[in-house]
C-alpha positions in Angstrom: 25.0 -59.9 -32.0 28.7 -60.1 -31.5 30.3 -56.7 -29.7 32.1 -54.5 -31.8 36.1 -54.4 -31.0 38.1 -51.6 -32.2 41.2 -52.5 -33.6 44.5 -50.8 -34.6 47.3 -51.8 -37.1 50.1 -51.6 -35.8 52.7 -53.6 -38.7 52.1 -55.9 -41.4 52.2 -59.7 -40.7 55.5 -61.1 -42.2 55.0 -63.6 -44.7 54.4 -67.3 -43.4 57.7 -69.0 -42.5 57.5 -72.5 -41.8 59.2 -73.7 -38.5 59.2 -76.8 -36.4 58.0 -76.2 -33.0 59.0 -78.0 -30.0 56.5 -78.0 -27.0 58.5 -78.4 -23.4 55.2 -78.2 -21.6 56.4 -76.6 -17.9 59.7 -75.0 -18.8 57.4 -73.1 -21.4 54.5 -72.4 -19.1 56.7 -71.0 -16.2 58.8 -69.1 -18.6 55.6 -67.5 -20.0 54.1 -66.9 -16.8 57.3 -65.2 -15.5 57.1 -62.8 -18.9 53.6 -61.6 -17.7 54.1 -60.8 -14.4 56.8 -58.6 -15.1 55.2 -57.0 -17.9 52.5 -56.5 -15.8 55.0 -54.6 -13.0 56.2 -52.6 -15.4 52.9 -51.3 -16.8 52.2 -51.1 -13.4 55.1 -48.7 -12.5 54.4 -46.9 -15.5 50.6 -46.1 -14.1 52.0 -45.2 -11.0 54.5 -42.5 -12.5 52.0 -40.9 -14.6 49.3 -40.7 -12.5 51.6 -39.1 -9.2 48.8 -36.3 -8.7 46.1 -38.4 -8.0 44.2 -38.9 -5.3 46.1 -41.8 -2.8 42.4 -43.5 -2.5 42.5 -45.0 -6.1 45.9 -45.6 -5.7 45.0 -48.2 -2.4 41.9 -48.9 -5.1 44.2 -50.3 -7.4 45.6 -53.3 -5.4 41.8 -53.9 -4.6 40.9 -55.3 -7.9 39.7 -58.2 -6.6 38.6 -60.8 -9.6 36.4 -63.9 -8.6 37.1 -66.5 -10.9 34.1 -68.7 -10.0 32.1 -66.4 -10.7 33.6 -65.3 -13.7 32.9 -68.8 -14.7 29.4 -68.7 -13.6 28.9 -66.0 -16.4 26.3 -66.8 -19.3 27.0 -64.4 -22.8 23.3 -64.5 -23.0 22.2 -63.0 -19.9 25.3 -60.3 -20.5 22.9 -57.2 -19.9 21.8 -58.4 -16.2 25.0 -59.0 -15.2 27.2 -56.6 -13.0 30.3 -55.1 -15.5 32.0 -54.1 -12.6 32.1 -57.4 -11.1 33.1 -58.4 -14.0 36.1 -56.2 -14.2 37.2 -56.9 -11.0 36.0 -53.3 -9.9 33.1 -54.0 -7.4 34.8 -52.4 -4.7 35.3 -48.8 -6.6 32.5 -48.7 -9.0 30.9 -45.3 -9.7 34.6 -43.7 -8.4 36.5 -46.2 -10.8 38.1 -43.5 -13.3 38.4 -44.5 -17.1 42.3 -45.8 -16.0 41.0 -48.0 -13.3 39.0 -49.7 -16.0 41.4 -49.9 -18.5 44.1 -51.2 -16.1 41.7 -54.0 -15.1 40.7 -54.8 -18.4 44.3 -55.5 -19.5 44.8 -57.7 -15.9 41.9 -59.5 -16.3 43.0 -60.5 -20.6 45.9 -61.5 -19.2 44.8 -64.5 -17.2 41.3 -65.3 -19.0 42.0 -64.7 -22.6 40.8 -67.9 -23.7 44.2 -68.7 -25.6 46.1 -68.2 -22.5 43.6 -70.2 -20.9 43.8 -73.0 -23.7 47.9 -72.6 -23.2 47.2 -73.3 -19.8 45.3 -76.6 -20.6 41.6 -75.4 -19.7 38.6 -76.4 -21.5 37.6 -73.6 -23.7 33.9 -73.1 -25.1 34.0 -71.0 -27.7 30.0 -70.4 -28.3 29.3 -69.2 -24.5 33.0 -68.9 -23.2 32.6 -66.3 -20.4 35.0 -64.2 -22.1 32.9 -63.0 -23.9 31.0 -61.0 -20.8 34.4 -59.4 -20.2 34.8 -57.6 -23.5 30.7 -57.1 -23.4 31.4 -54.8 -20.0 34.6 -53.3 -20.8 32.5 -52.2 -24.0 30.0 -50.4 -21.9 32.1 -49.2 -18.8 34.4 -47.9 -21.5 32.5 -45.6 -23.1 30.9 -42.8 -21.6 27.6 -42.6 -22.7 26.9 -46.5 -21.9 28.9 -46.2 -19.0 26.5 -43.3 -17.7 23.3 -45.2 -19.2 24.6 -48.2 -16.7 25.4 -46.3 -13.7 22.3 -44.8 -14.2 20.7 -48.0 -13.1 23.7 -49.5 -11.3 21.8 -52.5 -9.2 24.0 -51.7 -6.4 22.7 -48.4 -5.8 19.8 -48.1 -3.3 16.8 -46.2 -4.3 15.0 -47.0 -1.1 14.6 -43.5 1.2 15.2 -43.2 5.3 12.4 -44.2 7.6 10.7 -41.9 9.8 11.7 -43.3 12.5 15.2 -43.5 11.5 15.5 -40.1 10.8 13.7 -38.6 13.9 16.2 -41.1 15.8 19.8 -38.9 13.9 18.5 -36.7 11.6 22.1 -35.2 11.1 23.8 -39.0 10.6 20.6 -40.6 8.6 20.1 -37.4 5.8 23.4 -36.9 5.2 24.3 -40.4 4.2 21.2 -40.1 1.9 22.0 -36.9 0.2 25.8 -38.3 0.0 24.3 -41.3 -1.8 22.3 -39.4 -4.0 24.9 -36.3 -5.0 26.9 -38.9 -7.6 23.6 -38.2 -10.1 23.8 -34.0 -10.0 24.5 -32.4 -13.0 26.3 -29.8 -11.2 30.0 -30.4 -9.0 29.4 -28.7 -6.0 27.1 -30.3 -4.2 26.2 -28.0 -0.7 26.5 -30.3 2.4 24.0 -30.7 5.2 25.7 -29.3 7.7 24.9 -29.5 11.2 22.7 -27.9 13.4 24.7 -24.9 13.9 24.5 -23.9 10.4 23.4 -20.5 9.5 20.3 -19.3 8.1 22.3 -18.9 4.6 23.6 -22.0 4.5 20.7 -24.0 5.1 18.6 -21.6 2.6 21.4 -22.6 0.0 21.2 -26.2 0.7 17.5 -26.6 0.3 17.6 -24.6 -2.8 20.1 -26.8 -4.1 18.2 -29.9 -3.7 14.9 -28.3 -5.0 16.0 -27.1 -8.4 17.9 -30.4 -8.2 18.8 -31.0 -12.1 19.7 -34.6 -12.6 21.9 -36.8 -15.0 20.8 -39.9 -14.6 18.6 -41.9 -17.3 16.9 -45.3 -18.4 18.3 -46.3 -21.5 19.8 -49.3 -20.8 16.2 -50.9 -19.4 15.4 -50.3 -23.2 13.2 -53.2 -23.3 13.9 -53.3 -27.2 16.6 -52.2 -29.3 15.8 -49.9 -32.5 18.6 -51.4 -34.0 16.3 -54.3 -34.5 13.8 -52.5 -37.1 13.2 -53.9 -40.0 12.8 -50.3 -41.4 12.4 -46.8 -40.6 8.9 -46.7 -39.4 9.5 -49.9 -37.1 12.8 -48.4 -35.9 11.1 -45.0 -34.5 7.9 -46.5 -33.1 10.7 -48.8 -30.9 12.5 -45.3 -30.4 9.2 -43.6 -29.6 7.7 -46.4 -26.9 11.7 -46.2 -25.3 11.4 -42.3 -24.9 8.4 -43.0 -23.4 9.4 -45.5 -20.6 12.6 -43.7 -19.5 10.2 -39.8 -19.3 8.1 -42.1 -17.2 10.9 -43.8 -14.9 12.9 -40.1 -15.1 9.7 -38.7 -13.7 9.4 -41.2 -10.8 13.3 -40.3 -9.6 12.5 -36.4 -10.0 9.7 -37.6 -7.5 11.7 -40.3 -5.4 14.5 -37.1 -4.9 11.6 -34.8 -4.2 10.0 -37.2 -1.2 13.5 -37.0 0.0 14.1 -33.4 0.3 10.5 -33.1 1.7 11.3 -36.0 4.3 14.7 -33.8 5.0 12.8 -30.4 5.2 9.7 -30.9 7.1 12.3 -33.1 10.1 15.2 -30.6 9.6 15.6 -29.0 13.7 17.1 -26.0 11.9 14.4 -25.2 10.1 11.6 -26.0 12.8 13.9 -23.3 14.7 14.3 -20.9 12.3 10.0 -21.1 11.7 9.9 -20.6 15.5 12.2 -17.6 15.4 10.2 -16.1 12.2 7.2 -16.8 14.1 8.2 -14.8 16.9 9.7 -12.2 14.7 6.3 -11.9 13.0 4.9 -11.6 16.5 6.8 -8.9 17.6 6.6 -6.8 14.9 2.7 -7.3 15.2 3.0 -6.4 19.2 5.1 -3.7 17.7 2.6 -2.3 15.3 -0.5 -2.8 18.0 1.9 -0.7 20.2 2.4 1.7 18.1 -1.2 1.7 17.0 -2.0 1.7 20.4 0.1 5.0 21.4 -0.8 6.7 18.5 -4.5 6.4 19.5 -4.0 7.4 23.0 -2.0 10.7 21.7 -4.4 10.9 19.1 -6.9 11.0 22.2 -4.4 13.3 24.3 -4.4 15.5 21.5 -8.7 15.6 21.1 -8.9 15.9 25.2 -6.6 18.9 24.8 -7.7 20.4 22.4 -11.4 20.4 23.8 -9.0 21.6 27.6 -8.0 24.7 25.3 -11.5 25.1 23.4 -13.1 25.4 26.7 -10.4 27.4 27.7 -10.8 29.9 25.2 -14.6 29.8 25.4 -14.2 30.7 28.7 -12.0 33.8 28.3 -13.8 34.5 25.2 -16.9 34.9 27.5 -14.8 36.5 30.0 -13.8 38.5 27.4 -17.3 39.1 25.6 -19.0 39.9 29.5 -16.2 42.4 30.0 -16.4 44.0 26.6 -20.2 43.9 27.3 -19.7 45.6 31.0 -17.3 48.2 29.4 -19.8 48.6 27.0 -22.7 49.1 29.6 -20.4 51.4 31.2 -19.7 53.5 28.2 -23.5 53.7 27.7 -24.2 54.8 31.2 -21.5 57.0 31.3 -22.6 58.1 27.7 -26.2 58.2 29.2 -25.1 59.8 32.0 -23.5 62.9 30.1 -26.0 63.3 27.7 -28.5 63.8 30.4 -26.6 66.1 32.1 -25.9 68.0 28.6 -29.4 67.9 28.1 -30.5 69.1 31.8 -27.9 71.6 31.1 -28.9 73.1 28.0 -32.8 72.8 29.3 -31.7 74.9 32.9 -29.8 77.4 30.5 -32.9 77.5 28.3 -31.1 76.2 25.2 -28.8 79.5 24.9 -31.6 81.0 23.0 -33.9 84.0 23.7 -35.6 83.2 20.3 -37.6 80.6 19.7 -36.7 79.6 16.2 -33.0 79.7 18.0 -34.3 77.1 20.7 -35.7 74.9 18.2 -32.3 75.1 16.4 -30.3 74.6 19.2 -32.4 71.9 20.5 -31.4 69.8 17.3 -28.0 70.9 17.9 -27.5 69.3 21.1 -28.8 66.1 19.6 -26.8 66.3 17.1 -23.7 66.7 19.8 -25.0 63.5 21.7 -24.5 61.4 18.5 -21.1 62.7 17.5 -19.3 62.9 21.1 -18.6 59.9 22.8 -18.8 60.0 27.0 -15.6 61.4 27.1 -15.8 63.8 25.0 -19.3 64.8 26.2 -17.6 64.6 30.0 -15.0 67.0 29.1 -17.8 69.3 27.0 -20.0 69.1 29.9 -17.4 71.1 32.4 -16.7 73.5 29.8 -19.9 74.1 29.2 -20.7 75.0 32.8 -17.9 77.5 32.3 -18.3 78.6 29.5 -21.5 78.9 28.8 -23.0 80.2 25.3 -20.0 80.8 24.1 -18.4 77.4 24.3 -21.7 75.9 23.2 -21.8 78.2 20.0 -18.3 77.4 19.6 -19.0 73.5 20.0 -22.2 73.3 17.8 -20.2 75.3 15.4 -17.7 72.1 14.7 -20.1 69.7 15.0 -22.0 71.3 12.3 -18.9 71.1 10.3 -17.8 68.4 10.7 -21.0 66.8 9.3 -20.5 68.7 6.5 -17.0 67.6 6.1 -18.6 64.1 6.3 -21.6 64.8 3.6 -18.6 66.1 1.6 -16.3 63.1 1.5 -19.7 61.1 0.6 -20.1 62.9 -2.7 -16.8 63.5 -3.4 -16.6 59.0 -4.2 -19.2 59.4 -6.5 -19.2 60.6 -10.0 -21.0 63.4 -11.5 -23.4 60.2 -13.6 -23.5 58.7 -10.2 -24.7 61.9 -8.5 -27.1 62.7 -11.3 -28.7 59.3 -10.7 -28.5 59.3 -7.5 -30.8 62.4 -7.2 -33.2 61.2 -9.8 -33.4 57.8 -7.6 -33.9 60.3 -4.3 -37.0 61.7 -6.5 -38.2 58.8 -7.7 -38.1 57.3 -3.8 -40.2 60.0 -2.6 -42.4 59.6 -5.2 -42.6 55.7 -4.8 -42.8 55.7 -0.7 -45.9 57.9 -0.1 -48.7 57.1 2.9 -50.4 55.0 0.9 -47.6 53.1 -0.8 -46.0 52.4 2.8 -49.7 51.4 3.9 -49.6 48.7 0.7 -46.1 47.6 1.6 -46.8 46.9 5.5 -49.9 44.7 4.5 -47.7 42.7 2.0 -45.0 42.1 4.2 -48.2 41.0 6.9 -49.6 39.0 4.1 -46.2 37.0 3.0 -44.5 36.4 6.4 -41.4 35.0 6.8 -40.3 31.4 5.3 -41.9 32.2 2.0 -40.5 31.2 -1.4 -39.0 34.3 -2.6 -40.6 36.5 -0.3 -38.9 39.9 -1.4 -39.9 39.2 -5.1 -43.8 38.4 -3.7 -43.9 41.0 -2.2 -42.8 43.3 -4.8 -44.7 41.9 -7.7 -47.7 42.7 -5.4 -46.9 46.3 -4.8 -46.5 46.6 -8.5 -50.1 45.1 -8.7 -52.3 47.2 -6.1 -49.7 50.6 -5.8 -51.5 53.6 -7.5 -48.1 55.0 -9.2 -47.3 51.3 -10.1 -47.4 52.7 -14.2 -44.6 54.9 -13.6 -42.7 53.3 -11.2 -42.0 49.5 -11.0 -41.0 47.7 -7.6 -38.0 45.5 -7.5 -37.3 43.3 -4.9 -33.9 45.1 -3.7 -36.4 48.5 -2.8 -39.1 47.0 -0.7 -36.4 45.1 0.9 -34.3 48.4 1.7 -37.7 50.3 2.6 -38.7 47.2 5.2 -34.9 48.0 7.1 -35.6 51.4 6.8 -39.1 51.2 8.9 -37.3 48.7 11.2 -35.4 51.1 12.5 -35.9 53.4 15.1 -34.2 56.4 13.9 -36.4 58.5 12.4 -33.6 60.9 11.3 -32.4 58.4 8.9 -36.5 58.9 7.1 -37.7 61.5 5.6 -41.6 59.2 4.6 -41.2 57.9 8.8 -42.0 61.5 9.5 -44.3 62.0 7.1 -46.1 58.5 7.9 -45.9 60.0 11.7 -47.6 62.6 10.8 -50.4 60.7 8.8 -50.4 58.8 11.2 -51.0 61.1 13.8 -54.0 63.0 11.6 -55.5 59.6 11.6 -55.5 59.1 15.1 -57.1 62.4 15.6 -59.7 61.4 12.8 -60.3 58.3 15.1 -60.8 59.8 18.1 -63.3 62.1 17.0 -65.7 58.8 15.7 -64.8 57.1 19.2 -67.9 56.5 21.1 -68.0 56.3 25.2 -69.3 53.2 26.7 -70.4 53.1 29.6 -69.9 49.2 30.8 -66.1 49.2 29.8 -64.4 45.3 29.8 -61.3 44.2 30.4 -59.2 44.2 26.6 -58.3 41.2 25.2 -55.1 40.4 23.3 -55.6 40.5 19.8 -54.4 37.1 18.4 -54.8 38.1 14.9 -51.2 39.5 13.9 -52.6 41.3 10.3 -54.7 43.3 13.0 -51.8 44.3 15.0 -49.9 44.7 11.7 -52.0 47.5 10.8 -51.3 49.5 13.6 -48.1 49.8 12.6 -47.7 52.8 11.3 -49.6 54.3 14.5 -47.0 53.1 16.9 -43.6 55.3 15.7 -40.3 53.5 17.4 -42.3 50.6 19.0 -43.0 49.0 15.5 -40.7 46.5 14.4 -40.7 44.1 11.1 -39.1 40.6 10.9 -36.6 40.7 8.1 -35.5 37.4 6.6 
């Protein structure tokens, strides 16, 4: 298929004119030849003045054309697509940097001297089915259109695919990778292409480079290996199965350069001394911020363990003055009682020499409670300073003393009632009458044998207990036990003031006709044993009652 030449009218053809020409054979051919070169100087000149602001390399590129006219001659039209256009154009030397002027430039040297009429005008044998001509026009047509001229350069047989050695680069990294990536920049999509460097290049600038190359977008394809052209169809559906198997083939080939430019960063990357240094000095970054963490780790468990030893330092410390503190309160306390002691005997031994400042016995009896009742409201002080003016005094200051004690007791009963409310007092006495009537002898008697029965560590021992006395207490129709009044009454015989119990005195004194009942049944025997301990505690339980202050009750 014969290439396509664009042509431009430029004027009508005259009509034919006969005329008689007259061949001079060498005058003619110099003249002629003498008519090209200086058209060709003056096109030249031309060139020169319009393209002043390029760059001076393709202006020492353009006396370089360098056309070989053997092999020019060597040239087959059917092998055109194998055959190197810019050989062919004269342009071996510039190639890929030949700009579209270049090419134009040595298309119009080249017609000048191997058109085949000039070449016929020059007496050579022309052959006008495979004249080599016909391979000039065939690569002007491709290197002067973009798109074929890219699909070429794409596979420019020049251009070597063929990557650095190991051993090459490990020998001049710097020299060997940099000619590669130089090489290989003409097929980026994008202009500025980052440089190597050298190995004082910054962390940024190495960063930038290997990004470049990584997300490296390529413009360089396979369509002129198209093994068949779709042109050639018969139809439609031939055409796009040719256009489909070609698609094919070039994703295939552009898939083995992504991977040829891929192996080449890699090769760059993994032998780059830059980046070997800058792994060693992340490594050792890395490092010390892990010493730095295990230091800090390290000194906040040893404060941590400052701060625990301290703390125990100051807990023993303070457990120390706080026993210090507790034995002196405890001493002071001893003291006060001694001292307390101490003046209530002598108030006592007092009172008893002075025969109670009574002549009367009912007096004596009276005042005898009253100076009990002074020993609990005076502290030692008090009772110190009481004591000498007493000795003074006599009667008179005793009278005068017992006198405020009694009121001031009064002042405290007072105040009592005086927070509760008339209902509150109302119920309070019916509760005081329904107490005594619930504590009796008997009741009590009932209550110390349930408490003896359910000891302590029972489930609900307080409710036990009182669902029992509800159970075998004779008033236990008209009063009910709850578990809140046998609890109360248990504290209330725990105790060993008997001032604070009305029934303690009364179970004293039932007590005390018991004993008497007792010791009137008591037989004498006449080989008396050594006692033994009772073991059984409901036994010693049941002496309770017997035994005034030394009975005590486990209260849970």
């Amino acid at each position: 298929m014969e290439p396509t030449v664009n042509v431009t009218t430029v004027a009508l053809i005259s009509p034919y004119t006969r005329i008689r020409l007259v061949c001079t054979e060498s005058p003619f051919l110099k003249y002629y030849d003498d008519e090209s070169r200086i058209r060709e100087q003056r096109e030249t000149k031309q060139s020169e003045l319009s393209h002043s602001n390029s760059d001076s390399d393709i202006s020492e590129n353009e006396d370089k054309f360098c056309v070989d006219v053997d092999f020019l001659r060597s040239l087959d039209p059917k092998e055109w697509k194998d055959q190197d256009h810019y050989a062919v154009l004269g342009l071996k030397n510039l190639r890929f940097n030949a700009t579209d002027d270049d090419i134009k430039r040595a298309y119009r040297k080249i017609v000048l001297n191997h058109h085949p009429d000039k070449r016929k005008a020059k007496g050579e044998d022309v052959r006008q089915d495979d004249d080599y001509f016909t391979c000039i026009t065939r690569a002007y047509e491709i290197l002067g259109t973009p798109n074929k001229r890219r699909s070429y350069d794409s596979v420019d047989p020049e251009f070597d695919d063929s990557l650095p050695s190991q051993s090459e680069v490990e020998k001049n990294f710097f020299r060997v990778m940099d000619k590669a990536f130089t090489l290989n920049a003409r097929w980026s999509e994008r202009r500025n292409v980052p440089k190597l460097g050298d190995v004082n290049a910054d962390r940024d600038h190495v960063d930038c480079f290997y990004n470049f190359w990584y997300n490296f977008e390529s413009w360089r394809e396979y369509s002129y290996l198209d093994e068949e052209d779709k042109e050639r169809g018969q139809d439609r559906d031939e055409r796009r199965w040719i256009e489909k198997q070609n698609k094919a083939i070039r994703a295939k080939r552009k898939k083995e350069e992504m991977s040829r430019i891929r192996a080449l960063v890699d090769l760059a990357y993994n032998n780059d001394p830059r980046i070997q240094r800058f792994k060693q000095e992340e490594k050792e970054r890395r490092m010390a911020a892990k010493r730095a963490k295990q230091d800090a780790i390290q000194a906040q468990k040893a404060e941590e363990e400052r701060l625990v030893r301290e703390a125990a330092m100051a807990k023993v410390k303070a457990e120390e003055e706080e026993q210090r503190r507790i034995e002196a309160i405890r001493l002071e306390r001893e003291q006060q009682k001694k001292a307390l002691k101490k003046e209530r005997k002598t108030l006592r031994e007092l009172a008893k020499s002075n025969n109670y400042y009574a002549s009367d016995d009912k007096v004596r009896v009276k005042n005898m409670e009253g100076v009990e009742k002074i020993c609990e409201m005076m502290k030692a002080l008090e009772l110190q300073k009481f004591n000498r003016e007493l000795q003074e005094g006599g009667q008179e200051v005793f009278q005068r003393v017992l006198a405020e004690t009694e009121e001031k007791l009064e002042e405290e009963r007072r105040a009592m009632l005086t927070k509760n409310t008339s209902s509150t007092s109302l119920n309070a006495s019916l509760r005081m009458v329904d107490k005594n009537a619930m504590w009796n002898a008997e009741n009590m008697q009932i209550l110390i044998k349930a408490v003896n029965l359910f000891p302590a560590g029972t489930s609900q021992r307080w409710e036990v207990i009182a669902n029992f006395m509800n159970m075998h207490s004779p008033t236990a129709s008209t009063h009910k036990y709850a578990a809140r009044d046998v609890l109360n009454k248990a504290k209330d015989l725990q105790s060993g003031d008997f001032s604070k119990s009305v029934l303690k005195a009364q179970a004293n004194e039932n007590a005390f006709e018991s004993f008497e009942k007792t010791k009137k049944e008591l037989k004498v025997v006449d080989n008396a044993e050594i006692s033994v301990k009772d073991k059984e505690p409901k036994k010693a339980a049941a002496l309770a009652p017997h035994c005034g202050k030394n009975w005590k009750l486990s209260i849970q």
